[in-house]
C-alpha positions, 0 to 999 in steps of 0.5 A, a space after each residue: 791661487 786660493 786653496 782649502 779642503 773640503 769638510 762638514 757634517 753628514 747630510 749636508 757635508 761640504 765634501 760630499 753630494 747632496 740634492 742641494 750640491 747637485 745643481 751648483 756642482 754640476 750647473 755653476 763650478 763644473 768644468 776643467 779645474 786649471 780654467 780660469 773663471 773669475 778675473 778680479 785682481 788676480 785670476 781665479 781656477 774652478 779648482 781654486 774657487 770650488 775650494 773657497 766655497 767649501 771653505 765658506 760652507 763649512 764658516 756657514 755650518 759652523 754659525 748654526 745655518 742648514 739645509 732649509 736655513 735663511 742667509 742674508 748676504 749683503 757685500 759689494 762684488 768680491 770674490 768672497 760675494 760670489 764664494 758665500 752665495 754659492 755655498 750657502 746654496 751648495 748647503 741647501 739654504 735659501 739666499 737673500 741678497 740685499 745690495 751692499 749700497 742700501 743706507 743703515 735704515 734701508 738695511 735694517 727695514 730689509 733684514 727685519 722684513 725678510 727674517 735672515 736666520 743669519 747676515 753676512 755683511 762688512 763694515 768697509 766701506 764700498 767704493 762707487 767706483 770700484 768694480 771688485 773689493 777686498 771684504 772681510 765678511 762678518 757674520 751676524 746670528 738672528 736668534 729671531 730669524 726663521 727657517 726658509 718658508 718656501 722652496 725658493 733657492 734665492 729671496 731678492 727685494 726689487 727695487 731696494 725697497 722693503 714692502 712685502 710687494 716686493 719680496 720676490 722667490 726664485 726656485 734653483 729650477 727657475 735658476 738652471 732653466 733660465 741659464 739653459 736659454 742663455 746657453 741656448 743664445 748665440 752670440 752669448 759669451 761662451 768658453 773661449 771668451 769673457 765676460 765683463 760684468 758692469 751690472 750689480 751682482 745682488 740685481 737679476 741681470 748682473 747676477 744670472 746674465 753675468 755671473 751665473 752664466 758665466 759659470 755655467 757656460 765656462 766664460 771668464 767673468 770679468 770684474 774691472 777694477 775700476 767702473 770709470 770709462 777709463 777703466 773700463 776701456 783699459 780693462 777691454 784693451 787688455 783683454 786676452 779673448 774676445 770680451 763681452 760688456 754686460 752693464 745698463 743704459 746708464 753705462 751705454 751713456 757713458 761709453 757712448 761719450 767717448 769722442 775717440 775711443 781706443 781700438 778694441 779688437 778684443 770687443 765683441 758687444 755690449 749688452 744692456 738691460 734694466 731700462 730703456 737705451 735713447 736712440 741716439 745713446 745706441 746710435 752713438 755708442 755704434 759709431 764709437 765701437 762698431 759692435 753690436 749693442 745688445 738689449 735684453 729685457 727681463 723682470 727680477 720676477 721672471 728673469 729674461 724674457 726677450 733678447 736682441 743679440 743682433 743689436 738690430 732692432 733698436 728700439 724692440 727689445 728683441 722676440 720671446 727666449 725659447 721657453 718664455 711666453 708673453 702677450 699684450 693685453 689693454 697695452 700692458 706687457 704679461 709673461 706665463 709664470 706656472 705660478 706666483 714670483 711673490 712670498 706671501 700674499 703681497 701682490 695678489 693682483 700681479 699674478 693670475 691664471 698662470 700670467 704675471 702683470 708686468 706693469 710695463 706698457 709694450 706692445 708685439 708686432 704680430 707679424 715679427 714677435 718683436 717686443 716694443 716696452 713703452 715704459 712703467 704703468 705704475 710708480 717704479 722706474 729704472 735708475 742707471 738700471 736699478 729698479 726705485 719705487 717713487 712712492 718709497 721716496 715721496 713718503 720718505 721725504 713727505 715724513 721728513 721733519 720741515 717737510 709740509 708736501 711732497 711730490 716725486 716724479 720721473 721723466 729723464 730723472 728723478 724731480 722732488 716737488 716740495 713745499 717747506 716749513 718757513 725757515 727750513 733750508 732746503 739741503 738739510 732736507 737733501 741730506 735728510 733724505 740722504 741719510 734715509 735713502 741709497 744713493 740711486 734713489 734720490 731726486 736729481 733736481 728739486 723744486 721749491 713751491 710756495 704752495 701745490 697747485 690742486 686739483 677740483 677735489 683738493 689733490 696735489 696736481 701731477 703734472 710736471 709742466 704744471 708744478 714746474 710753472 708754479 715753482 717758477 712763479 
């Protein structure tokens, strides 16, 4: 069991109750003190997890961070992830994730951009594999790092990338009043059960889907300690409640191929988003558990926007949440937003007269409300449910050394398109490119070609079929 004693400054004290407190007390760490809400290697009581975020607010306080201050927290899943976000918000600071996956370049771009008055970050390494780890944070102080420039309690970079395009706010009201249409759901994990979270704690759905609505609605949140299908299926078997999978398509995949699963009394669904589950991959994963297969489609933006709990409707993605309008507009999917997500003017085009452009191509059956995403209308596609721009990748890999063209696509996965220096051997480049890029962004197949084919005015051809012929030929 972890305990400590609350201490701090006046003002913005680790023991006493401040605007800033307020909603984490009352919203995330409220409950009974003995109820068990993390499950990692060992169970882990609100008593004893309100004492571990004091401690850590009172470790932030000391490094010079206060209410208005900026945190960059870039740790795998752990308890001391999930204890450090909460105090850093519980002192009134704004938040900014940064996936613990990113390489050391992404990761400095990242920091550099986003200006962290402070960085919290561990030089162990993450295993893939793992679904929890035991971290000893470190604590860097920016001397060249600014106070928060807006109201924004957390700061995320969708898609991994550092473009300022993609530097999205979300205020602590947007955060209470999304966790509200969660609670509002039913058949979302609620006291009395748990909640297993697959999903990425730094991404929007395994944050507010998994781990703050599980905080706030007084469900165990489950960590497993292995991600593999064997490890996930032992951690069900041995679930004490009914038991909720939250995880992506990819996951759906993996769990779907298991020809004779073990009997899972305790499983209740699974639910996924971050990108779109084939049909057959839904038919499968129903066959092999009989429960329903849950899809929620939503935006780093705007957090969620549909639901389909029944699992019925594959493949909509469910209605509108209470509370969330969207339309359809010459076939582009766009959500009411009072206003802009984005800091700064970087995307002025996505927001306008109170509507975000989502950049998914969907349609609404006006007869049902039932929301049909039909995929991107720009460069950025989901991977295992995380978001990759593919122009970050194509420009990295064009920039690389021996690298004379490139060109990125997507269709199931990620193709690299390339011609080459003479001489230069392809994996160099691979590993070049690894070196510069997470794991999750890099191309799954590679295709050399001799020369691109163009177009009338000289550009590279896009076409994968045409590309494909010619690195063929």
């Amino acid at each position: 069991m972890i305990t400590g004693q609350a201490a701090g400054r006046s003002g913005a004290t680790a023991g006493s109750r401040t605007p800033h407190t307020d909603w984490v007390d009352d919203v995330l760490l409220h409950g009974p003190a003995h109820d068990i809400c993390l499950v990692l290697d060992a169970e882990v009581d609100r008593q004893s997890l309100r004492a571990k975020v004091r401690n850590h607010q009172k470790a932030l306080e000391r490094e010079g961070l206060g209410p208005g201050g900026t945190l960059a927290l870039q740790l795998p899943p752990s308890l001391e992830y999930v204890a450090l976000l909460l105090a850093g918000w519980r002192l009134g600071a704004q938040v900014i994730l940064l996936d613990h996956r990113l390489t050391e370049a992404e990761t400095e771009r990242a920091v550099t951009h986003t200006d962290p008055q402070l960085l919290v970050s561990t030089r162990e390494a993450a295993s893939a594999m793992r679904g929890f780890h035991q971290v000893t944070p470190e604590f860097t102080r920016r001397s060249e790092g600014g106070p928060a420039r807006s109201d924004h309690a957390l700061v995320q970079l969708s898609s991994g990338s550092t473009g300022p395009s993609k530097m999205i706010g979300r205020t602590a009201g947007d955060l209470v009043t999304e966790l509200q249409r969660y609670s509002r759901l039913d058949g979302m994990p609620q006291s009395g059960e748990q909640l297993m979270v697959l999903g990425s704690l730094s991404h929007t759905w395994g944050l507010v889907g998994g781990l703050l609505h599980g905080l706030h609605a007084g469900a165990r949140i489950v960590l497993p300690a292995r991600t593999s299908v064997r490890g996930i299926l032992a951690t069900v078997a041995d679930a004490p409640v009914p038991t909720t999978l939250l995880g992506v398509p990819a996951q759906v995949a993996l769990l779907a191929s298991v020809e004779r699963p073990p009997q899972l009394p305790r499983l209740v669904r699974m639910m996924t988003a971050g990108g779109r589950t084939p049909a057959k991959v839904a038919r499968a994963f129903h066959e092999r558990y009989a429960v329903p297969l849950s899809q929620c489609y939503g935006m780093t933006e705007t957090g969620m926007i549909t639901m389909d709990l029944s699992g019925k409707h594959h493949p909509s993605v469910g209605t509108a949440v209470p509370g969330v309008r969207v339309r359809a507009e010459n076939g582009e999917l766009l959500v009411a937003l009072p206003r802009s997500p984005y800091l700064g003017d970087t995307s002025p085009g996505r927001w306008s007269d109170g509507w975000l452009h989502t950049l998914d191509a969907g349609e609404i059956d006006p007869e049902t409300g039932l929301v049909t995403v039909l995929g991107r209308l720009d460069s950025q596609v989901s991977i295992r449910g995380l978001k990759v721009d593919l122009t970050e990748v194509e420009e990295t890999l064009a920039g690389l050394d021996g690298v004379t063209e490139a060109v990125v696509l997507h269709q199931d996965a990620i193709d690299a398109y390339v011609t080459l220096a003479p001489g230069v051997p392809l994996p160099r480049v691979q590993q070049e490119l690894a070196d510069r890029l997470a794991s999750f962004k890099l191309p799954s197949r590679w295709y050399v070609l001799p020369r691109f084919p163009r177009t009338a005015t000289g550009k590279p051809r896009r076409d994968p079929a045409v590309l494909r012929a010619a690195a063929a030929a």
